[in-house]
C-alpha positions, 0 to 999 in steps of 0.5 A: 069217630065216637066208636074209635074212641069208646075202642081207645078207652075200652083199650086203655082201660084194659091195659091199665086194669092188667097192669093193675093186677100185675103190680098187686101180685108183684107186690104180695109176692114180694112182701111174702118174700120178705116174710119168709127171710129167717136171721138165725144168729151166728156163733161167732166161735165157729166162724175163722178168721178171715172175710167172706162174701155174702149175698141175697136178693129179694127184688127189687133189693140186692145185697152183696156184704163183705164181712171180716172176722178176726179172734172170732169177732166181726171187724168189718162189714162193707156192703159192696152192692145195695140196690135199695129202692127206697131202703137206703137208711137200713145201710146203718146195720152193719155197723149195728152188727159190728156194735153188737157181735149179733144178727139180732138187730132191729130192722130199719123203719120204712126200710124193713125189706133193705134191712133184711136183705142186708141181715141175710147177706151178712149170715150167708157170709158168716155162714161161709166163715163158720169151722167145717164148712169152708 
């Protein structure tokens, strides 16, 4: 019996060491990522008048963001999906975008990954928008 149980423990333990090792690398992986997401700021003037959608994703986070344009300046901005985790408050940036007519946005504390994944998704639709590229 005591054999049975040092197998069980022995087992447990590897289990738990294996996942571990697999959420540390998730972990690095996303927070690299993150990193990575480069805002460029839009000029506003190449963009057309119209609404685009614009998406991205870094996992656990999926953003998708309309965004409307009229006379070369954002009106709107509606994130149609935000599968957050725990960066629910970085859902105050469009309307900092809108404020501001600029990517060029502080992220949100505690919500920084949230935050520029919205940024991203609200480039890559103006990016859609941008004279040229339609």
């Amino acid at each position: 019996m005591k054999k049975a149980v040092k197998i069980i423990l022995i087992i447990f333990g590897s289990i738990l060491v294996l996942g571990i090792g697999i959420l540390a690398y998730v972990m690095t992986n996303h927070v690299k990522q993150i990193d990575a997401i480069v805002i460029k700021d839009i000029n506003l003037s190449e963009v057309a008048d119209g609404t685009y959608m614009g998406d991205h994703s870094v996992l656990p986070v999926i953003v998708e963001a309309k965004v409307t344009v009229k006379d070369h300046r954002i009106t709107e901005i509606i994130l149609t999906k935000h599968i957050n985790g725990q960066g629910k408050p970085a859902e105050i940036l469009p309307g900092k975008v809108v404020e501001s007519q600029s990517l060029k946005v502080d992220t949100v504390t505690g919500a920084t990954s949230s935050s520029k994944v919205i940024l991203k998704a609200i480039q890559n639709a103006l990016e859609k928008g941008m004279q040229g590229n339609e």
